[in-house]
VMD Tcl script that builds the backbone (N, CA, C; Angstrom):
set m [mol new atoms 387]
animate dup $m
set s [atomselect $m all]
$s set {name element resname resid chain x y z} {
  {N N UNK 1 A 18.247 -2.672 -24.643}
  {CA C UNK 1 A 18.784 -3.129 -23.378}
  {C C UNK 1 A 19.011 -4.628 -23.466}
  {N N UNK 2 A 20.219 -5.248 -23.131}
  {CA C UNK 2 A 20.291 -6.773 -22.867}
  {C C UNK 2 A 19.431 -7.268 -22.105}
  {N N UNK 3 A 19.478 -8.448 -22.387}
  {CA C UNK 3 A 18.342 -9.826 -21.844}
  {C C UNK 3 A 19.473 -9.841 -20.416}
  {N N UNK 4 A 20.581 -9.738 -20.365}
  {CA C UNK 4 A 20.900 -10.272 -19.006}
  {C C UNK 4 A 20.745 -9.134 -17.954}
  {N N UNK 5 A 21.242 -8.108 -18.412}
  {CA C UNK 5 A 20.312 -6.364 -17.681}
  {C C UNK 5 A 19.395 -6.793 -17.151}
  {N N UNK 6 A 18.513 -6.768 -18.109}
  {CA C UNK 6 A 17.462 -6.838 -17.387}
  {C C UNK 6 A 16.555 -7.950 -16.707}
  {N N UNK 7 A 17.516 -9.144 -16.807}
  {CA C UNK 7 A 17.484 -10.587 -15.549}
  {C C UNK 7 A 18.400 -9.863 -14.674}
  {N N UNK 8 A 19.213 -9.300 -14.433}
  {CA C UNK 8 A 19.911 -8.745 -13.364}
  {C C UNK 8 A 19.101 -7.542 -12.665}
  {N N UNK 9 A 18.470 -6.534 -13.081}
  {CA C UNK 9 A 17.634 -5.834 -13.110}
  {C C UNK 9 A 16.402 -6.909 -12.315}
  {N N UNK 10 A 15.900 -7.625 -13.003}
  {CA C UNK 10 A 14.746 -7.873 -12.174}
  {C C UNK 10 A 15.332 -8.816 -10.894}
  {N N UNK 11 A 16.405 -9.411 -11.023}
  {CA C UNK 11 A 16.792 -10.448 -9.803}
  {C C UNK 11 A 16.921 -9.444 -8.676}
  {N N UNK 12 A 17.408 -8.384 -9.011}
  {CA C UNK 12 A 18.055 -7.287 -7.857}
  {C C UNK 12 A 16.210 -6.666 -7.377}
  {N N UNK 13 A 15.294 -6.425 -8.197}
  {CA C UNK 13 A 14.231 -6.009 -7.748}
  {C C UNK 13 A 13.012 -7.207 -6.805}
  {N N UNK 14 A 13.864 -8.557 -7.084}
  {CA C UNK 14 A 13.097 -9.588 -6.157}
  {C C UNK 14 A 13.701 -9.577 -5.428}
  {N N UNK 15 A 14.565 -9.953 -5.332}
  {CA C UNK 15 A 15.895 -9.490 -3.702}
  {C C UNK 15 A 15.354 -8.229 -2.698}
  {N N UNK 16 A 14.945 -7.022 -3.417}
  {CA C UNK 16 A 14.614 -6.655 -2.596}
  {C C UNK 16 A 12.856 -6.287 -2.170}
  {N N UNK 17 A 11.919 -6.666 -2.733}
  {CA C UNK 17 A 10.542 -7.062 -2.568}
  {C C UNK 17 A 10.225 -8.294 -1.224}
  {N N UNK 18 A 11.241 -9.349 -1.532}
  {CA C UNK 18 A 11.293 -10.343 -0.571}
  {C C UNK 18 A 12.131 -10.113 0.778}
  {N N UNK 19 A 13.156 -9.388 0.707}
  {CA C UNK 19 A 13.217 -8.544 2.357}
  {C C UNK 19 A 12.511 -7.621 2.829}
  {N N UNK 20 A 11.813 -6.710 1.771}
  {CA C UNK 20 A 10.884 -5.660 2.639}
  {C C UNK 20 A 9.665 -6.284 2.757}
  {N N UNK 21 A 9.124 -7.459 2.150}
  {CA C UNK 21 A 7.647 -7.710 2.469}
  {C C UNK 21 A 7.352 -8.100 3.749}
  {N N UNK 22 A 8.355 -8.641 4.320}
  {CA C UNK 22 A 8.449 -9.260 5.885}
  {C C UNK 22 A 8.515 -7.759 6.573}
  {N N UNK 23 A 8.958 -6.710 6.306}
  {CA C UNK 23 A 9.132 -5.393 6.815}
  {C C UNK 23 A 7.782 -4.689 6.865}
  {N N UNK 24 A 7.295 -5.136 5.372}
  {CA C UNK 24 A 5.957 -4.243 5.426}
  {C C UNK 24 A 5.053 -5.105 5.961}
  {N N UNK 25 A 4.850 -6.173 6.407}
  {CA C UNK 25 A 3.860 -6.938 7.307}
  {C C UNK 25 A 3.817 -6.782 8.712}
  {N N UNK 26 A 4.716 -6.773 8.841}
  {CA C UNK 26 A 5.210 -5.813 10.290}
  {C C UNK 26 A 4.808 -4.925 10.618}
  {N N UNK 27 A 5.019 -3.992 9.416}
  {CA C UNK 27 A 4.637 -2.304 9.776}
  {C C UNK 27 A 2.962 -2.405 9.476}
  {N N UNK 28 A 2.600 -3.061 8.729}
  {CA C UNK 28 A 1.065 -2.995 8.515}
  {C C UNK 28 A 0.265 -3.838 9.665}
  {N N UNK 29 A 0.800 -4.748 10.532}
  {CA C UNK 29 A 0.328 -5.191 11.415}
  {C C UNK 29 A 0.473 -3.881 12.743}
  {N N UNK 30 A 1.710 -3.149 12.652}
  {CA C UNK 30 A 1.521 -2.351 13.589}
  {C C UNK 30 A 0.178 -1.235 13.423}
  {N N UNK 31 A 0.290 -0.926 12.062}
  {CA C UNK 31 A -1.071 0.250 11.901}
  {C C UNK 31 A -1.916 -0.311 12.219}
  {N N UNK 32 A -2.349 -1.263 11.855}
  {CA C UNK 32 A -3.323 -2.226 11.873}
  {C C UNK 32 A -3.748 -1.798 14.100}
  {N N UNK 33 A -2.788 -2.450 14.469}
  {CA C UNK 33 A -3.257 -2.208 15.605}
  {C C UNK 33 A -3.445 -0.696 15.778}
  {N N UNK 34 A -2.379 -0.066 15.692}
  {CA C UNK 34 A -2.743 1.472 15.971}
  {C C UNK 34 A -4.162 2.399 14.955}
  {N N UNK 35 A -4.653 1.375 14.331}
  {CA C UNK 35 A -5.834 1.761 13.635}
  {C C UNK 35 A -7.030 1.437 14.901}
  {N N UNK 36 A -7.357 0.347 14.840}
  {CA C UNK 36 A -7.962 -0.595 16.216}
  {C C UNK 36 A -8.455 0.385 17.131}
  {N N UNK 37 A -7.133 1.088 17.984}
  {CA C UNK 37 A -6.795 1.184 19.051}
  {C C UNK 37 A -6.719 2.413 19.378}
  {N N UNK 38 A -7.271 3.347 18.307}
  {CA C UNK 38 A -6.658 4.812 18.151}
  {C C UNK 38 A -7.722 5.809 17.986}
  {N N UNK 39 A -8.022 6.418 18.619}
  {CA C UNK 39 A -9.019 7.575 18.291}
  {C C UNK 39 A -8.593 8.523 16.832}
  {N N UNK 40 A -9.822 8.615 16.259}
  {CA C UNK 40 A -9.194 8.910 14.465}
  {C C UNK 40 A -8.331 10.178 14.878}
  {N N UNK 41 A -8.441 11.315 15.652}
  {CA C UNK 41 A -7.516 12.609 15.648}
  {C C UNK 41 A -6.405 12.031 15.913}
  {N N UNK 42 A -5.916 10.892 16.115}
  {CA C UNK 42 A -4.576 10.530 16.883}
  {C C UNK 42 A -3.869 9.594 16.115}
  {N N UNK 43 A -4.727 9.055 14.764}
  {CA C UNK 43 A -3.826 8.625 13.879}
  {C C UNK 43 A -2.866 9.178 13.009}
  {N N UNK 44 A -1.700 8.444 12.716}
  {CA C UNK 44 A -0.719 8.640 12.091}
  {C C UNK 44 A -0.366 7.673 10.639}
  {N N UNK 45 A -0.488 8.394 9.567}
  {CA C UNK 45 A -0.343 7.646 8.177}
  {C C UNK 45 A 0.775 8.494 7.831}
  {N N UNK 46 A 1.736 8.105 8.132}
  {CA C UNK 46 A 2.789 9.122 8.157}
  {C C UNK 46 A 3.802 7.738 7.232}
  {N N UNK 47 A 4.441 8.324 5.969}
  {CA C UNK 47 A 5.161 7.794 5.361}
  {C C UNK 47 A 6.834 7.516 5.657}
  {N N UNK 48 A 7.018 6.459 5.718}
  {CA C UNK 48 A 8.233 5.977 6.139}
  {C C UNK 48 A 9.258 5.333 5.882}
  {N N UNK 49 A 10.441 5.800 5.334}
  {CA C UNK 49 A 11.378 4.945 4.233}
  {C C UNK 49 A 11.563 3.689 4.618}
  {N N UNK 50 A 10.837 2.794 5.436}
  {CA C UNK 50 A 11.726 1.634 5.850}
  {C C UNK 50 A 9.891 0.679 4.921}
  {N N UNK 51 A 9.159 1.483 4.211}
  {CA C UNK 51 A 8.342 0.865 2.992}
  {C C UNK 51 A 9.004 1.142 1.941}
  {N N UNK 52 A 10.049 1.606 1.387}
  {CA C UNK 52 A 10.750 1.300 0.473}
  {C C UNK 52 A 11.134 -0.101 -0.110}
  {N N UNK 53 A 10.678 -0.038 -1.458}
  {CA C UNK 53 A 11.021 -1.722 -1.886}
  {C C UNK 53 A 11.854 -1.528 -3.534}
  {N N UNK 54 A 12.253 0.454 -3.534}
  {CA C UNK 54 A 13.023 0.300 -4.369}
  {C C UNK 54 A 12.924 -0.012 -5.649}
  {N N UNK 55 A 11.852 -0.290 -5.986}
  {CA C UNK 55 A 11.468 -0.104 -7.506}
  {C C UNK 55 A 10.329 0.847 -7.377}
  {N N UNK 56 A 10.793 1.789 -8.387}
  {CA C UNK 56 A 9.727 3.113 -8.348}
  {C C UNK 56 A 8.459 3.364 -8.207}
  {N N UNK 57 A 7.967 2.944 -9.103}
  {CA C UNK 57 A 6.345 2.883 -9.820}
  {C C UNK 57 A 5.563 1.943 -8.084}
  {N N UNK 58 A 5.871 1.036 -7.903}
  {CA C UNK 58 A 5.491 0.544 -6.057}
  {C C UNK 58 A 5.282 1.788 -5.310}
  {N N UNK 59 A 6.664 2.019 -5.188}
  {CA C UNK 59 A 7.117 3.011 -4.190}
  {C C UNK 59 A 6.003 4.144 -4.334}
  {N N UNK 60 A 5.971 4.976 -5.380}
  {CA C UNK 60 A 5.144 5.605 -5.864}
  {C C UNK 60 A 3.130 5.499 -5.392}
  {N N UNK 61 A 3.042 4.347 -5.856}
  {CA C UNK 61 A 1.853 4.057 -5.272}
  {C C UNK 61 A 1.540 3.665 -4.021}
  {N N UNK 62 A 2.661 3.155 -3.179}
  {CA C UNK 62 A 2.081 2.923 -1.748}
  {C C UNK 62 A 2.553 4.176 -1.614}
  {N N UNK 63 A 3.169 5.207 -1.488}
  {CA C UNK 63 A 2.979 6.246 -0.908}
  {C C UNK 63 A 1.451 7.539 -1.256}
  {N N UNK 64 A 1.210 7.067 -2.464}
  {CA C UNK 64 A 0.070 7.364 -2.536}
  {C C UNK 64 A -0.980 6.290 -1.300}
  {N N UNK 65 A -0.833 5.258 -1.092}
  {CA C UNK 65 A -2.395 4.930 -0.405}
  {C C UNK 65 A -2.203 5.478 0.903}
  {N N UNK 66 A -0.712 5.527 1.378}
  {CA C UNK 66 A -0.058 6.804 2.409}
  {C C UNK 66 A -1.007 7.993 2.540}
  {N N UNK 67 A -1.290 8.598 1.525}
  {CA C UNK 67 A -1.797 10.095 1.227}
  {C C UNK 67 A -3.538 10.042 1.542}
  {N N UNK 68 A -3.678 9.005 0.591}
  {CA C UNK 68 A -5.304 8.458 0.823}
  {C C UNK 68 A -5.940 8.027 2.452}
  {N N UNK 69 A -5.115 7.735 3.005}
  {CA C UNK 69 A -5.296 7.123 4.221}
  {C C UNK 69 A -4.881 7.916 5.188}
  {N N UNK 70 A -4.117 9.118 5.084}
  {CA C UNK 70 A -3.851 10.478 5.511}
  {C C UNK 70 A -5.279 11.144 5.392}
  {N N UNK 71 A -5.868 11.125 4.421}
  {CA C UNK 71 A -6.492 12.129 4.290}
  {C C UNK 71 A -8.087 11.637 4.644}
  {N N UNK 72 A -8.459 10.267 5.062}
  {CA C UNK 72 A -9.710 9.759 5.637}
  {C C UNK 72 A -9.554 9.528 6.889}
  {N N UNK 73 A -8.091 10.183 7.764}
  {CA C UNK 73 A -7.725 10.140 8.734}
  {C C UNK 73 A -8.328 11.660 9.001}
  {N N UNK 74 A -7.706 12.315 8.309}
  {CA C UNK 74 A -8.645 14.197 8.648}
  {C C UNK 74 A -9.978 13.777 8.453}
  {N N UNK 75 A -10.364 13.498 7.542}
  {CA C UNK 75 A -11.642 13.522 7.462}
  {C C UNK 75 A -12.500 13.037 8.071}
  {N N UNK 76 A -12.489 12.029 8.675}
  {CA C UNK 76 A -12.357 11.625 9.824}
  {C C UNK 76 A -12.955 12.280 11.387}
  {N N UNK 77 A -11.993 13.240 11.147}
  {CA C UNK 77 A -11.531 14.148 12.530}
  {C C UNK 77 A -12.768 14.909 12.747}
  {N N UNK 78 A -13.200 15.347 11.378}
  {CA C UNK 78 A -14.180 16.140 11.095}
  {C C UNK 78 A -15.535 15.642 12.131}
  {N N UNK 79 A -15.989 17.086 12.993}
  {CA C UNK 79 A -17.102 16.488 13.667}
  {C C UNK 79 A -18.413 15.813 13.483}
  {N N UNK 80 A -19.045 14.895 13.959}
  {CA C UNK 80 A -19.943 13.946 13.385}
  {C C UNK 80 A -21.303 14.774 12.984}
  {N N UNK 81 A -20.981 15.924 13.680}
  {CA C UNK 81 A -22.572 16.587 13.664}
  {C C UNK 81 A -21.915 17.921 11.981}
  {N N UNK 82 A -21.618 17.515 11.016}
  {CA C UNK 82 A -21.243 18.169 9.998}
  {C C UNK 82 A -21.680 17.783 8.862}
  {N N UNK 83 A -22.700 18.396 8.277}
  {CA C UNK 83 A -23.203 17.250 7.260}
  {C C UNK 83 A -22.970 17.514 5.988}
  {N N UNK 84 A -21.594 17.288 5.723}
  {CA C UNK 84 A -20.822 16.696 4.786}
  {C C UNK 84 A -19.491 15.621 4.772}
  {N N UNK 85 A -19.878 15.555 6.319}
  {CA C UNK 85 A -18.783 14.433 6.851}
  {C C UNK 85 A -18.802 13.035 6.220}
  {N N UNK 86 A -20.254 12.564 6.092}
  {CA C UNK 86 A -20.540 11.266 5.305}
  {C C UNK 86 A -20.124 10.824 4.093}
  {N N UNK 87 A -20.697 11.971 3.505}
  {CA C UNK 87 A -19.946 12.277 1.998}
  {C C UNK 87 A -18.696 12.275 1.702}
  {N N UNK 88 A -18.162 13.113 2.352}
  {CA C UNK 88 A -16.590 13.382 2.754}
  {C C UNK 88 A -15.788 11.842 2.870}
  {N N UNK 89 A -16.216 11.304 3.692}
  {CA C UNK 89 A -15.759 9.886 4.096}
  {C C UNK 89 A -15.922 9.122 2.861}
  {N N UNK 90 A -16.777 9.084 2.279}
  {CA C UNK 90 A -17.231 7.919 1.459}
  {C C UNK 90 A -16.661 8.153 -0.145}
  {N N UNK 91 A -16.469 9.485 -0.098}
  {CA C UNK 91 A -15.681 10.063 -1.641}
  {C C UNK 91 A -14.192 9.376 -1.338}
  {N N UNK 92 A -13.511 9.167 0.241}
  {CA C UNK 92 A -12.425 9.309 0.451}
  {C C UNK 92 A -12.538 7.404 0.484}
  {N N UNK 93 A -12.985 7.144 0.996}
  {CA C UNK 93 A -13.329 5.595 0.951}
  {C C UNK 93 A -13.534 4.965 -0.423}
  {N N UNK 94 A -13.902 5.638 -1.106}
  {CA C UNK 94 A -13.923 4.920 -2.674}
  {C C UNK 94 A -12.462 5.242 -3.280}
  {N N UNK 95 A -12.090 6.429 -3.355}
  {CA C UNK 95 A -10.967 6.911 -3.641}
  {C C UNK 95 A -9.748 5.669 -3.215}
  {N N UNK 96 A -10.389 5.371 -1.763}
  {CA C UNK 96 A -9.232 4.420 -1.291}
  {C C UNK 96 A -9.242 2.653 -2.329}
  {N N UNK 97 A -10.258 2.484 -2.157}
  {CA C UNK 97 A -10.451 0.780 -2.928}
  {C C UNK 97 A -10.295 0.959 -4.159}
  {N N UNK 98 A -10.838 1.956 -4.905}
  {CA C UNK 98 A -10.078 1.785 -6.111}
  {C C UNK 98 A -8.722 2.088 -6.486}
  {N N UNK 99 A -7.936 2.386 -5.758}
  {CA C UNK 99 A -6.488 2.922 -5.867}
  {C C UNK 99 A -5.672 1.744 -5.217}
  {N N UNK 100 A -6.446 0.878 -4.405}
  {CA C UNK 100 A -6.019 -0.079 -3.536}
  {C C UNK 100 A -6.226 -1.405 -5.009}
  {N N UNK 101 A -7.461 -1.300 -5.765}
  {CA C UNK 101 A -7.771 -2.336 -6.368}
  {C C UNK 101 A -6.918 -2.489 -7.890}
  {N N UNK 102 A -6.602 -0.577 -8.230}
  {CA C UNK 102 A -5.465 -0.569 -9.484}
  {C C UNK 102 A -3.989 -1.179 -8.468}
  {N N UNK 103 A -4.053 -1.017 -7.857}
  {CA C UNK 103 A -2.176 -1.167 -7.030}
  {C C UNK 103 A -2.262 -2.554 -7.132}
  {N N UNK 104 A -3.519 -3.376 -6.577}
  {CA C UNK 104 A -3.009 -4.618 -6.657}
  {C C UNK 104 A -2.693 -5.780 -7.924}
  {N N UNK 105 A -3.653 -4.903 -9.170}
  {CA C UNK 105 A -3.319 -5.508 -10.275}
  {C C UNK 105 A -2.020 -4.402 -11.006}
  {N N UNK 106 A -1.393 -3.615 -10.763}
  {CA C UNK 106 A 0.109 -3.302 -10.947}
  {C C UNK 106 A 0.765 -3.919 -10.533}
  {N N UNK 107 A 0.989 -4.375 -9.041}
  {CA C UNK 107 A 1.945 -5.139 -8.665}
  {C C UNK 107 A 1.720 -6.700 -8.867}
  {N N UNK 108 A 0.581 -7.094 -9.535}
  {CA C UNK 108 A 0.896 -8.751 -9.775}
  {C C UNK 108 A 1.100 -8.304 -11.094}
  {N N UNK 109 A 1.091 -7.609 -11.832}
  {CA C UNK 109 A 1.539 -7.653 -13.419}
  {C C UNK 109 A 2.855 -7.404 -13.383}
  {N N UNK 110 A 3.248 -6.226 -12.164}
  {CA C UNK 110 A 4.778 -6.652 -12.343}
  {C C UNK 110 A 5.507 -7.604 -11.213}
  {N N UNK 111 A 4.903 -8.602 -10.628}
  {CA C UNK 111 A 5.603 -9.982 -9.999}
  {C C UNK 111 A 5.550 -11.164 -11.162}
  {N N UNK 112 A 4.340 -11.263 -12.150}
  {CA C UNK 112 A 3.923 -11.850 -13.005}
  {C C UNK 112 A 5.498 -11.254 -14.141}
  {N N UNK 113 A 5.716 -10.471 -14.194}
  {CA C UNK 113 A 6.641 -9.946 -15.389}
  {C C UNK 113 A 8.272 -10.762 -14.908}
  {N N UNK 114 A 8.510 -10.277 -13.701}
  {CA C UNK 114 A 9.895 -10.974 -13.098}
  {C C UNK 114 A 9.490 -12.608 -12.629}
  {N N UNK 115 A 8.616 -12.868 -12.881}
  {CA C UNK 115 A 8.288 -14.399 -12.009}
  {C C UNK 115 A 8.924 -14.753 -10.713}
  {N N UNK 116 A 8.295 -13.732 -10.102}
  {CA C UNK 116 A 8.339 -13.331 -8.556}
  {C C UNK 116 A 7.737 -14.854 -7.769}
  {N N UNK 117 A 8.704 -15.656 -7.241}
  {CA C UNK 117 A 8.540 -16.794 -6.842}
  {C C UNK 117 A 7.420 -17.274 -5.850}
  {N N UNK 118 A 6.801 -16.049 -5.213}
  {CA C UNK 118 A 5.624 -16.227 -3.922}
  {C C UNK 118 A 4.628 -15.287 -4.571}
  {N N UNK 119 A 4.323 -15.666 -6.166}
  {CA C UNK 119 A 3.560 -14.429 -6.591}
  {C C UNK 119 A 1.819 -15.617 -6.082}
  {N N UNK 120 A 1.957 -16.253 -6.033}
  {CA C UNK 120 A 0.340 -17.121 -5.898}
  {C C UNK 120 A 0.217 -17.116 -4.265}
  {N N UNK 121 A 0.952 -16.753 -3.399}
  {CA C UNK 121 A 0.606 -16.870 -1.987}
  {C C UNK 121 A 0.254 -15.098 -1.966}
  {N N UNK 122 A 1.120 -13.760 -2.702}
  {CA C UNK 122 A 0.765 -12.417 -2.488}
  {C C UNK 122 A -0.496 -12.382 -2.983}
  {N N UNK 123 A -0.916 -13.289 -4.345}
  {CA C UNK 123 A -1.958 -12.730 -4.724}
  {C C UNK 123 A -3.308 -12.920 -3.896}
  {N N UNK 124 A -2.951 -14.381 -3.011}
  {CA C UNK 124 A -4.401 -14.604 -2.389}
  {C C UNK 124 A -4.670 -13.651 -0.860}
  {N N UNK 125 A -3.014 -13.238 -0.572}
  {CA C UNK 125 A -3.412 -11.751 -0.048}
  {C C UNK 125 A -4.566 -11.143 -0.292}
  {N N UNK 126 A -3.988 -9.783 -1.788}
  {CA C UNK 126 A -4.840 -9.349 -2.829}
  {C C UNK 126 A -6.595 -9.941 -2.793}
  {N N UNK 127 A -6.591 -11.037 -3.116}
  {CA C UNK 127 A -7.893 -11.488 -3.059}
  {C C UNK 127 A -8.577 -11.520 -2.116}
  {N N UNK 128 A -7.949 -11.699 -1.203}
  {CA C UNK 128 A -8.890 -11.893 0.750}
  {C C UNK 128 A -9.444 -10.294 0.719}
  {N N UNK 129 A -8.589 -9.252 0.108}
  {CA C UNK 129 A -9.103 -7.945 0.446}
  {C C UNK 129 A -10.638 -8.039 -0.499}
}
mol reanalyze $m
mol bondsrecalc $m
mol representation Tube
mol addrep $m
């Protein structure tokens, strides 16, 4: 593959990382509240093309933490007096940080690869978690 491919290739994949991140801060500030604010049977982790950022392997994995966060939403639901609910939660809660903690070193290895211009302000994101 050419060297300019794939500078065109990655220019077209920062172009669009840097319009949806303002999209996905948005949308994660909205869960965020509707997390807050929401009795767990009434949450919604419902996947939504407007987190599209168009390069696959992303896409791929936030729709996985989609799934993860779907599914500590049921679990969740599950009544408190069930005693495997704890367990349940906490298999689903680890499941979540480490899938949260591989995603975030995928996506700085690939902002680090295109020299993604706001890669030292995403990462201290990353780090606050």
């Amino acid at each position: 593959v050419d060297a300019a491919v794939l500078g065109s290739q990655a220019a077209k994949e920062l172009r669009g990382m840097r319009r949806l991140v303002v999209e996905l801060a948005v949308e994660a500030s909205k869960m965020a509240r509707q997390i807050l604010g929401t009795p767990p049977d009434q949450l919604n982790f419902a996947w939504k093309d407007i987190f599209l950022i168009n390069i696959a392997t992303v896409d791929h994995q936030h729709r996985r933490l989609f799934t993860i966060l779907s599914t500590l939403a049921q679990v969740s639901q599950v009544p408190q007096s069930s005693e495997n609910r704890r367990t349940d939660i906490a298999k689903v809660l680890k499941s979540l940080l480490e899938y949260v903690l591989f995603h975030f070193l995928a996506e700085e290895v690939l902002m680090k690869r295109v020299d993604y211009p706001q890669f030292k302000q995403h990462r201290v994101i990353h780090q606050a978690f």
